[in-house]
N, C-alpha and C positions, 0 to 999 in steps of 0.2 A: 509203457512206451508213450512217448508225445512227439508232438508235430508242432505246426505251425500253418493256422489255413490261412490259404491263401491275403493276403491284405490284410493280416491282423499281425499284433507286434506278441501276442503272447499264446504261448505253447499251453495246451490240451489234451485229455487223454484222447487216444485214438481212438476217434468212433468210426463206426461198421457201412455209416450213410452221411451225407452231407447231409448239415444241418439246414434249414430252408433260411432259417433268419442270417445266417452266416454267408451265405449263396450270393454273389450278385446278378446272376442270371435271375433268381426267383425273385431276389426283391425287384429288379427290373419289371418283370412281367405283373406284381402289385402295383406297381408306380405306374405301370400303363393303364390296369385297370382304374386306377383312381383318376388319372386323367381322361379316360373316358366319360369315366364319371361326372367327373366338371365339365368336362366338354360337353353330354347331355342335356345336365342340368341349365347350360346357357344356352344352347342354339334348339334342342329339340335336334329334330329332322331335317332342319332347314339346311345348312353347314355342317359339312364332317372335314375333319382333323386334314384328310387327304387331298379334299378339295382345297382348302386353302393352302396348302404345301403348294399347289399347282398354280395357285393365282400368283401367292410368292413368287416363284420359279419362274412366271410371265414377266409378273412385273419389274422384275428386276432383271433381265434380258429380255426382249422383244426378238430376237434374231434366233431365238430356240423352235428347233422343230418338235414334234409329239416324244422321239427318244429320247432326247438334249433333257424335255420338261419331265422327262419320269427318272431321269438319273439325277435329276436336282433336287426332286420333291422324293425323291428317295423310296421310288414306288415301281414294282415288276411294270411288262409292255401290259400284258390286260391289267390290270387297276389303272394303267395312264389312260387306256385306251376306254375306261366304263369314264374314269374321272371327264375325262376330255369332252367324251359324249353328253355330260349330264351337264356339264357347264355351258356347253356348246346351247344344247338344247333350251335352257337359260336365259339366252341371252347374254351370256355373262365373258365370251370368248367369240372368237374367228380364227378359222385361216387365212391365209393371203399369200400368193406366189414369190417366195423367191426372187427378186429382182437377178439376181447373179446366178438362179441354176434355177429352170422352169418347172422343174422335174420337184422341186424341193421345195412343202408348204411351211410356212412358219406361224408361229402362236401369238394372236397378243388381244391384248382387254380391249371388253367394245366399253363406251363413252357409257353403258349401263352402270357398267364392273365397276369402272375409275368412280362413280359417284357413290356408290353402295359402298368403296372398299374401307373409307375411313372410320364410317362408323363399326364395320364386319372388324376392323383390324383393335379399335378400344376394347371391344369383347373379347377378342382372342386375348389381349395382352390381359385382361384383367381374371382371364384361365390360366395363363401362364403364371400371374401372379399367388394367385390359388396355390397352383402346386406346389411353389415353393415357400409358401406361407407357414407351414410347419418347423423352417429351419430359421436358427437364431438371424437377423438382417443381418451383422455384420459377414457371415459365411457363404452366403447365398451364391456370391458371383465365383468366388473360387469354389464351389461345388459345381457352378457351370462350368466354368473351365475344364473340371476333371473331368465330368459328363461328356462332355466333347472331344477329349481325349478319348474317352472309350465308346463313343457314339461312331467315330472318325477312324475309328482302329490307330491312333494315333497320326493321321495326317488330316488335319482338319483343312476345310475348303479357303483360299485368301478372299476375302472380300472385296466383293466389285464392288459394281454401283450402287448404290443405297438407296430405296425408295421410300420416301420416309413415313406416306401412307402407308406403305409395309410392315409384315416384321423381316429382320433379317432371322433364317430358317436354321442356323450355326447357332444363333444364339437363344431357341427358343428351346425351351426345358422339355415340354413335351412332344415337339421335333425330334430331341435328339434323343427321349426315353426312346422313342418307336423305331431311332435309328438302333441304339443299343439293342433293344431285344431282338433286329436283324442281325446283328454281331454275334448272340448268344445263338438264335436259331445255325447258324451258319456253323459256330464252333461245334456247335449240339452234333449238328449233320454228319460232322468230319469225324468227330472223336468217338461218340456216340454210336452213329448210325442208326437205322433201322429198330435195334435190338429193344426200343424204345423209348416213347416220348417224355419230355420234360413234364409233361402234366401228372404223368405217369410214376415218373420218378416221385414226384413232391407227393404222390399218393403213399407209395411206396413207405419215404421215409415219414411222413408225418403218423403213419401205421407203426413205425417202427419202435416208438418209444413208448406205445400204449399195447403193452403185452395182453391187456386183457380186453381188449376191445374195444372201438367207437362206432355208436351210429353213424350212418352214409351222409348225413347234415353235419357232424359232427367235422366227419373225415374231409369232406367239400370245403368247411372252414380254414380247419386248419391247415391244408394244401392250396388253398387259394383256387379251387374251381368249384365252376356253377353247379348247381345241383342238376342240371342236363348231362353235362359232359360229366361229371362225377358218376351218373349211372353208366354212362358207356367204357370210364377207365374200368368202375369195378369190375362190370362185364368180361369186358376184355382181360383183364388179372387175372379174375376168377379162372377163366376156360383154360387159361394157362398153368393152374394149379398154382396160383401164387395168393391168392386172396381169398379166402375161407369166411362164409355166413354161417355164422349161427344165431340161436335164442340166447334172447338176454334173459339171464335166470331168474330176476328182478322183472321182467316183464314179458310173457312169454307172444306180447304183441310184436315184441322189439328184435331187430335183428342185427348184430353186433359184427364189425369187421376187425380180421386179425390176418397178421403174415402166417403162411406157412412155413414149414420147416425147409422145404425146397426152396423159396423166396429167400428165408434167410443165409441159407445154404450158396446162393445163387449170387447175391448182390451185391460180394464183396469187389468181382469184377467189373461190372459198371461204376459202380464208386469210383472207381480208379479212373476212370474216364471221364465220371463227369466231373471227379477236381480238378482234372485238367481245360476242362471249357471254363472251368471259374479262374482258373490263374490264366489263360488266355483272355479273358474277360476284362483283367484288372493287368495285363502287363502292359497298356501305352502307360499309366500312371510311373511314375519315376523315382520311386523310393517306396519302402514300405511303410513309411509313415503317411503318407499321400492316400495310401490304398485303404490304411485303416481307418481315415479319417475320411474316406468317400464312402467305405461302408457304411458309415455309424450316419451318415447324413440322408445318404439312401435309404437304411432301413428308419429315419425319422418320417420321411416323404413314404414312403411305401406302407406302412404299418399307421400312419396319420387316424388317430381319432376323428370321424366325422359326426359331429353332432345333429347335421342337418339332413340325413339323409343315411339309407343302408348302407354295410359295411358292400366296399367295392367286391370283391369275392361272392358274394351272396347271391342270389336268383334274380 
């Protein structure tokens, strides 16, 4: 029996789990991690990804109040509400009344911000350049465009005003990763639910194709999580009867993870759910050729060889 996953043009034997390199929710949540990663690498502490979303969002309407500034910069009320604080605290932001409703404060850069932002904004561009430095130059901007498509759940924002100290937030690569893996968490929610997380899942399958077992570093890799949260999926698997420790015969220091028979028993019904957060993932794209060529460019961005530093995944 064959299918056809989602965004790709050619058919394959049915398998039992989505495969994680074929996924665009998983490669999303890589591509986020590697952009944290360059976003570290260059600000440190100083600047996080969120805060500038928020400076954007000022700077480019002055007339937004604190909700207005978290539906722009594409961030829940508490992260507006920590953001706003820590900027405020800064120096870097104020409030000011309302001229037209007293009751109503609005946001904009103090005379600090506007002198720091041009320099703040060459660094961010030359992170954003980063990300997509792994794909061929000529494909870059139609990879943004699809990104944006599926960042936007296909209605992407028309562009106001332009600040040119700015970036605009629509067009910035790792903007719109962070919008995208909101778009997956959200389908994840719906289709998914509860019955289990996506980190979980990528545990799940990357277990699935190693009958005879991986180390817990092994398994953190190849699912793309930290070796923290990797202890607390296995945990949580384990007590569920779904993921089994034993010795490694080879080293009786070593402890080797494997699905259970109820695991595999069990998994075929989530499958079915989470192919559907992947074809909701990729349906604003508008042909399947579109989709297949946005996969192959995302798993180039997500899977990116980094020479200068650990693999994003890693501790």
């Amino acid at each position: 029996m064959t299918d056809v996953m989602p965004g790709r043009g050619r058919p394959r034997a049915q398998a039992s789990m989505v495969e994680l390199r074929e996924a665009p929710g998983h490669l999303v949540r890589r591509a986020q991690q590697r952009h944290t990663l360059l976003w570290t690498r260059e600000f440190g502490g100083d600047l996080t990804g969120p805060q500038y979303a928020v400076i954007c969002a000022i700077g480019a309407d002055s007339t937004l109040d604190q909700r207005a500034v978290g539906e722009r910069a594409s961030l829940d009320k508490s992260s507006t509400a920590d953001v706003v604080a820590r900027l405020e605290g800064q120096g870097w932001l104020r409030f000011r009344k309302d001229p037209a409703d007293a009751r109503r404060k609005t946001l904009s850069l103090t005379a600090l911000a506007r002198t720091a932002i041009p320099d703040v904004t060459r660094r961010v561009a030359a992170v954003q350049a980063s990300v997509l430095a792994p794909l061929p130059a000529g494909t870059r901007e139609a990879f943004v465009d699809a990104l944006r498509l599926v960042a936007y759940a296909g209605e992407p924002p028309v562009p106001g005003h332009v600040d040119d100290s700015i970036l605009v937030l629509a067009n910035s690569p790792g903007h719109l990763i962070r919008r995208a893996q909101q778009v997956h968490t959200v389908a994840w929610n719906e289709e998914v639910g509860r019955v289990m997380t996506a980190p979980q899942y990528a545990v799940l399958s990357a277990l699935w194709s190693h009958a005879d077992g991986v180390d817990q570093g092994t398994g953190a890799e190849l699912a793309s999580v930290d070796r923290s949260s990797m202890a607390d999926i296995v945990a949580r698997l384990a007590r569920r009867g779904w993921v089994a420790r034993t010795r490694d015969p080879g080293d009786a220091r070593r402890r080797l993870l494997t699905l259970t028979d109820d695991a595999r028993g069990e998994v075929a019904q989530i499958t079915a759910a989470v192919e559907r957060v992947q074809v909701r993932m990729l349906a604003p794209l508008p042909a399947e050729r579109e989709r297949g060529l946005f996969l192959d460019r995302l798993r180039l961005l997500a899977y990116a060889e980094d020479a200068d530093g650990p693999d994003p995944a890693g501790p």
